[in-house]
C-alpha positions as CSV (number, residue, x, y, z in Angstrom):
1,X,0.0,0.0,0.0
2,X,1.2,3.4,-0.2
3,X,0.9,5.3,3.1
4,X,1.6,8.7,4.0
5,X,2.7,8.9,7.9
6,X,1.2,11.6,10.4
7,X,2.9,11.9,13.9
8,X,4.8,15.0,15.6
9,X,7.3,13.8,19.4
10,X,10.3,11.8,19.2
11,X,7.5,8.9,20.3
12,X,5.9,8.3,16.9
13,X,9.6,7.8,15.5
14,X,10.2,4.1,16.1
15,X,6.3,3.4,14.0
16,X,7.8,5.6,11.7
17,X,10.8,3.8,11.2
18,X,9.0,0.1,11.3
19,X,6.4,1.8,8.6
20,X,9.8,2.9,6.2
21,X,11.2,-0.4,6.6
22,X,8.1,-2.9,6.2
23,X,6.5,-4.1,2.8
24,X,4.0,-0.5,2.0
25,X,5.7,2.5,0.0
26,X,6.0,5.7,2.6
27,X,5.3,8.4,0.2
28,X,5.3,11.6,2.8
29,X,5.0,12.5,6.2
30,X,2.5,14.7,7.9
31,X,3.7,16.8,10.7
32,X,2.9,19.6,12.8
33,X,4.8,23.2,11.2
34,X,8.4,23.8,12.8
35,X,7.9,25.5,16.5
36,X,10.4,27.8,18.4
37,X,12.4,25.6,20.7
38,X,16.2,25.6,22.9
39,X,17.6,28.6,24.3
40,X,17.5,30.8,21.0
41,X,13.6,29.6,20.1
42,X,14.7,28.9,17.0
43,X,12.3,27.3,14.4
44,X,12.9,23.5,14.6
45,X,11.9,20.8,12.8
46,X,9.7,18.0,14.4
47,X,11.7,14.3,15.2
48,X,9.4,13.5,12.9
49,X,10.0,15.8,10.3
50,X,13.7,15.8,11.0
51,X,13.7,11.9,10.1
52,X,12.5,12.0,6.9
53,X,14.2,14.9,5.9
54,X,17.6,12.6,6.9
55,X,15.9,10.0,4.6
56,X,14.4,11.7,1.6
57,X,11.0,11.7,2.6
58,X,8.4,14.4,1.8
59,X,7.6,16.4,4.5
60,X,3.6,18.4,4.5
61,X,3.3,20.9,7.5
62,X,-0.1,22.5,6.8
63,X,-0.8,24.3,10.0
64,X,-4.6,22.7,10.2
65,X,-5.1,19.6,8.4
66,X,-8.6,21.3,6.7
67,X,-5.9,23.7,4.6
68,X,-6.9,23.6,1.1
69,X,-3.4,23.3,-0.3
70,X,-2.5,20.5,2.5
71,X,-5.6,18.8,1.2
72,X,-5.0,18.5,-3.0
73,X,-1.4,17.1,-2.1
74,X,-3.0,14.7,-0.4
75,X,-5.4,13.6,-2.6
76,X,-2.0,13.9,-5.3
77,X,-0.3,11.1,-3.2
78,X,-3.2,9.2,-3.0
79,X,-2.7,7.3,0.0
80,X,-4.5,3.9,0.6
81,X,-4.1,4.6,4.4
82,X,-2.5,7.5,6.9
83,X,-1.0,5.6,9.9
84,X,-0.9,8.1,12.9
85,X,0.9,8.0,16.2
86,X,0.8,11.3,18.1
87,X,0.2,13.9,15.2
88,X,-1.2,16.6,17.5
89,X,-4.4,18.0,15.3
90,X,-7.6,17.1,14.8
91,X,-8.1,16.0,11.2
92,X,-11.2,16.9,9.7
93,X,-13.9,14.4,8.0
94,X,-13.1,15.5,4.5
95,X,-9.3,14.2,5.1
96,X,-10.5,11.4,6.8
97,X,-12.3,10.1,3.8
98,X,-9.4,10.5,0.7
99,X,-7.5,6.9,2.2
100,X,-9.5,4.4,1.0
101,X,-8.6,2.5,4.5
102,X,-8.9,6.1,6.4
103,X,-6.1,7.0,9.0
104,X,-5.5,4.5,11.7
105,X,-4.2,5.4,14.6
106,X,-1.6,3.7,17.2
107,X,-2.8,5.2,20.9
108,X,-0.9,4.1,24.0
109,X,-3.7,2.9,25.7
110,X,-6.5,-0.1,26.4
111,X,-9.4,1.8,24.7
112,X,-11.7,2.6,25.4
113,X,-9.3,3.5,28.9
114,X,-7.7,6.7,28.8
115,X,-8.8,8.5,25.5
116,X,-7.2,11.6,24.9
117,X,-3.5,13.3,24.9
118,X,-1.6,11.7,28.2
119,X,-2.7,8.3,28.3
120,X,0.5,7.0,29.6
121,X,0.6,9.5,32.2
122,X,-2.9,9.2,33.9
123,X,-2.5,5.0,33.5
124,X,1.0,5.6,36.3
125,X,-1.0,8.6,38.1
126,X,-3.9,5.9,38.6
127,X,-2.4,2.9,39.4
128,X,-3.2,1.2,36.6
129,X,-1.1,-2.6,37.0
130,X,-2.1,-3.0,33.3
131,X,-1.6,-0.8,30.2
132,X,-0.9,-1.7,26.5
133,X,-1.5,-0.2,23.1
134,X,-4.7,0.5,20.4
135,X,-4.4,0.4,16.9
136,X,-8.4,1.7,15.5
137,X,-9.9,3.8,12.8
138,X,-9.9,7.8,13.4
139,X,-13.0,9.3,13.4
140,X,-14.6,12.6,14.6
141,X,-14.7,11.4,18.2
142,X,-12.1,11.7,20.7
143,X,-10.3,8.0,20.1
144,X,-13.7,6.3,19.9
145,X,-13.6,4.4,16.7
146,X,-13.5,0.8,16.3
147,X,-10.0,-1.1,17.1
148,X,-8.2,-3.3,14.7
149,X,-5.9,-4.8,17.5
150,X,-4.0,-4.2,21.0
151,X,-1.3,-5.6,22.7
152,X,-0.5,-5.3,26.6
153,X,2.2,-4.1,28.8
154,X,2.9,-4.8,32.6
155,X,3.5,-1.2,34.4
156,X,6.0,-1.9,36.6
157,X,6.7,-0.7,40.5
158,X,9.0,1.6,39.4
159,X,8.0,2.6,35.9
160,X,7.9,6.8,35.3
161,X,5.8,7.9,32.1
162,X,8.9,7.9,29.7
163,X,10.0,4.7,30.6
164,X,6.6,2.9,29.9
165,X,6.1,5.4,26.5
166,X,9.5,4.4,25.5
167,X,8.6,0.2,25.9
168,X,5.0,0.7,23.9
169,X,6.5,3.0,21.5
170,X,8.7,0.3,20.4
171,X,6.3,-2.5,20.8
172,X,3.1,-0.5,19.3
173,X,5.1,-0.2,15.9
174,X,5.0,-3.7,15.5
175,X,1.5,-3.8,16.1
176,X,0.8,-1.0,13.5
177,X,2.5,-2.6,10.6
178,X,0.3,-5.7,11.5
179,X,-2.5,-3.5,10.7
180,X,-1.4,-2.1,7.9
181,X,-0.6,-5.6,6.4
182,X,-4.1,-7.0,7.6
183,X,-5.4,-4.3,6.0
184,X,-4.1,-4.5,2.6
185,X,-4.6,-8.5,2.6
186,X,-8.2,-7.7,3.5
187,X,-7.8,-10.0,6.9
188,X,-8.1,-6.5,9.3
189,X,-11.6,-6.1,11.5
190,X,-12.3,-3.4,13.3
191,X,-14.1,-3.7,16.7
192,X,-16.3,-1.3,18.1
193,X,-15.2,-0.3,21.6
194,X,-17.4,-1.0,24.7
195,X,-19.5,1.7,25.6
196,X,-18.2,0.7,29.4
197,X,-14.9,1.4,30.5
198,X,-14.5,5.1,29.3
199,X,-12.0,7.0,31.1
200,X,-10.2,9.8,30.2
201,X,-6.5,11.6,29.8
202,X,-6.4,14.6,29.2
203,X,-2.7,16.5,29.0
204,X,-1.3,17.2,32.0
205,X,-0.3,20.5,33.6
206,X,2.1,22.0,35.2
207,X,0.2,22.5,37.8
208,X,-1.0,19.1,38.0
209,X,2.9,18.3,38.2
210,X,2.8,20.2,41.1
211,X,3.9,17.3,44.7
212,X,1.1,16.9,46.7
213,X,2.6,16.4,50.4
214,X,-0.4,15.9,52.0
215,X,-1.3,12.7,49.7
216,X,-0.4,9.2,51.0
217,X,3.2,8.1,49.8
218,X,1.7,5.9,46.9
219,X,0.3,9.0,45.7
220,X,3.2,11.1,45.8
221,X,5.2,8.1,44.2
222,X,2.3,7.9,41.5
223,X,2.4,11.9,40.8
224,X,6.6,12.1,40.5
225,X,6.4,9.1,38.1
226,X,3.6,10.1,36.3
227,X,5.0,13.2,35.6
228,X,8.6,12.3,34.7
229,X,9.6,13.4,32.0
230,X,7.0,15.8,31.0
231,X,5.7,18.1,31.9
232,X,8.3,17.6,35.1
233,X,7.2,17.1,39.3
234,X,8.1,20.2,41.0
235,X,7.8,21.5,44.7
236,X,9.1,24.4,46.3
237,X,11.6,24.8,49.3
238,X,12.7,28.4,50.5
239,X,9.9,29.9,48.5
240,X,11.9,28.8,44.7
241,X,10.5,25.9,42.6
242,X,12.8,22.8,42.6
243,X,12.5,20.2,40.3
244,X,12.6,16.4,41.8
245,X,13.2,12.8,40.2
246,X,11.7,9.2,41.3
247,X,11.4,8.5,45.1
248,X,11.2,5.6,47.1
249,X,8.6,4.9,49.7
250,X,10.7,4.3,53.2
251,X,8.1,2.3,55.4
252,X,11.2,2.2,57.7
253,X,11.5,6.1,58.0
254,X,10.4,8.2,61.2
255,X,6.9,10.0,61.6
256,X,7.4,13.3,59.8
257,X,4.9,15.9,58.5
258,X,3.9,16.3,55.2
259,X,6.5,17.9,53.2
260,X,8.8,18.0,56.6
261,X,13.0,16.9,55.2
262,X,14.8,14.8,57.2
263,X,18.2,14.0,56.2
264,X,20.2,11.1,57.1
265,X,23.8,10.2,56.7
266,X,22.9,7.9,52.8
267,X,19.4,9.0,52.1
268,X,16.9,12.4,52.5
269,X,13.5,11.9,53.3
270,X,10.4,14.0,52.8
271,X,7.3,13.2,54.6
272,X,3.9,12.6,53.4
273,X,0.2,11.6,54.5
274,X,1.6,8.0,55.3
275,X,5.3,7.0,55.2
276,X,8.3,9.2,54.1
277,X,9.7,8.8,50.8
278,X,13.3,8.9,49.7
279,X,14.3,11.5,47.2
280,X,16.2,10.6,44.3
281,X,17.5,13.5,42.7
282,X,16.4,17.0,42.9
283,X,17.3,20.2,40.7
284,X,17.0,23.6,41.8
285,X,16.6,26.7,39.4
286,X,19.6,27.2,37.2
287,X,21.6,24.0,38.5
288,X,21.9,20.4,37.3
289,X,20.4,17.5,39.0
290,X,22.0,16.2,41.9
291,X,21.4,13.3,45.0
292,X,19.3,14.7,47.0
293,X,22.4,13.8,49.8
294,X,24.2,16.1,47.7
295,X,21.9,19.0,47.3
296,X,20.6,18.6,51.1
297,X,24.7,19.3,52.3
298,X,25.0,22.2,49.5
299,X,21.6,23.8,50.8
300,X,22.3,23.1,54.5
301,X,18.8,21.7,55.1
302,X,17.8,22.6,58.8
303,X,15.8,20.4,61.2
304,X,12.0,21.3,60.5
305,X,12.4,23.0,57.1
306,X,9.9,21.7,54.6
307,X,8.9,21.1,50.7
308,X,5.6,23.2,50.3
């Protein structure tokens, strides 16, 4: 089949890569228009766009997918199907309908569980033991149309959001060039989702990144992993934002308020609703990361202060 790719983050890469390298012809990419980024906000290419520029692939950047222009070139290409992981715009009906097998799209997440832009995150925010991928047809709705195939994934104790994106990433591109194959071998059948089950994930904030001291340590745990990488767990101590990594539940630690450091001769400890947790690393404005043993002695943490 010929396919023309749609996907934006460094995430829908490795489907990209397993879509150049299967049997169907890539004939373009879709991608969202070069944004300001790094220290300069320069104009910079998408990971997506940037790989197939490196490998001689046509690269449309229509700033809404409804763009007249963006529109005739894809009906030019004439595609027989768009896969899509991650593209970042809504795509309107009319270029839904010019693949003859749609757009189908790869979404890190059990559908109908966690429609929407941060599936990964809100399945480690919420505990979920069990994740996976969705492979389905894109439609109007928010990730509701019928799925073609899934695989699962184990979310493990101390998984944080990149970690598990990076495992389904690379396991979900498998999964979509299965599609695409059933699909042009006529084998593929969509299912429609269950009308039970619906949750939703909507991106998270920075705000929502924000450590909740106050919340048992499971939560706390849950929130810092959740939010690692993006959009990055954050509390304040001494009134400035610092930035903090993984932590560790320390059922062995001493009763300490929420928020309330302790530190200890190999370990700092933050308290919480329940049981203190062990930092990992913690960064403070303008400076690398650091152990928290090592940012505790440059800071001179004093008995009592607190994370607020």
């Amino acid at each position: 089949m010929r396919v023309i790719f749609a996907g934006t983050p460094a995430v829908a890469v490795p489907a990209l890569a397993a879509v150049a390298a299967s049997r169907h012809e890539l004939v373009a990419v879709v991608t969202r228009p070069d944004a300001p980024a790094g220290r300069g906000r320069g104009l910079q290419r998408s990971p997506v766009g940037a790989w197939a520029d490196e490998h001689g692939v046509e690269v449309l950047t229509p700033a809404r997918p409804r763009e007249p222009e963006f529109l005739n070139r894809l009906r030019e290409l004439a595609p027989d199907c768009v896969p899509v992981v991650a593209y970042g715009a809504l795509v309107p009906p009319v270029a839904l309908e010019i693949p003859r097998h749609g757009w189908v799209n790869l979404h890190f997440s059990l559908l109908p569980a966690w429609r929407g832009a941060a599936p990964v995150q809100h399945a480690v925010l919420h505990g979920d033991e069990l994740t996976g991928a969705s492979v389905f047809q894109l439609e109007e709705g928010l990730d509701t149309g019928p799925v073609y195939g899934t695989l699962t994934d184990e979310i493990r104790p101390a998984d944080t959001s990149g970690d598990l994106l990076a495992r389904l990433a690379d396991s979900g591109s498998g999964l979509l060039v299965a599609v695409l194959d059933a699909l042009e071998d006529g084998t593929a059948r969509a299912e429609p989702q269950p009308a039970d089950g619906v949750s939703l994930a909507p991106k998270l904030t920075v705000e929502d990144a924000r450590v909740r001291w106050a919340d048992p340590a499971f939560a706390v745990d849950r929130r810092i992993r959740a939010c690692t990488p993006a959009p990055g767990p954050w509390t304040t101590f001494r009134d400035e934002r610092v930035k903090l990594g993984p932590v560790t539940p320390a059922p062995d630690g001493p009763d300490l308020k929420p928020g309330e450091l302790l530190v200890e001769k190999a370990r700092v400890l933050a308290g919480t609703a329940t049981v203190p947790v062990r930092l990992g690393e913690v960064r403070a404005a303008g400076k690398r990361a650091m152990p928290a043993t090592d940012w505790a002695r440059g800071v001179r943490v004093a008995t009592g202060e607190e994370f607020a």
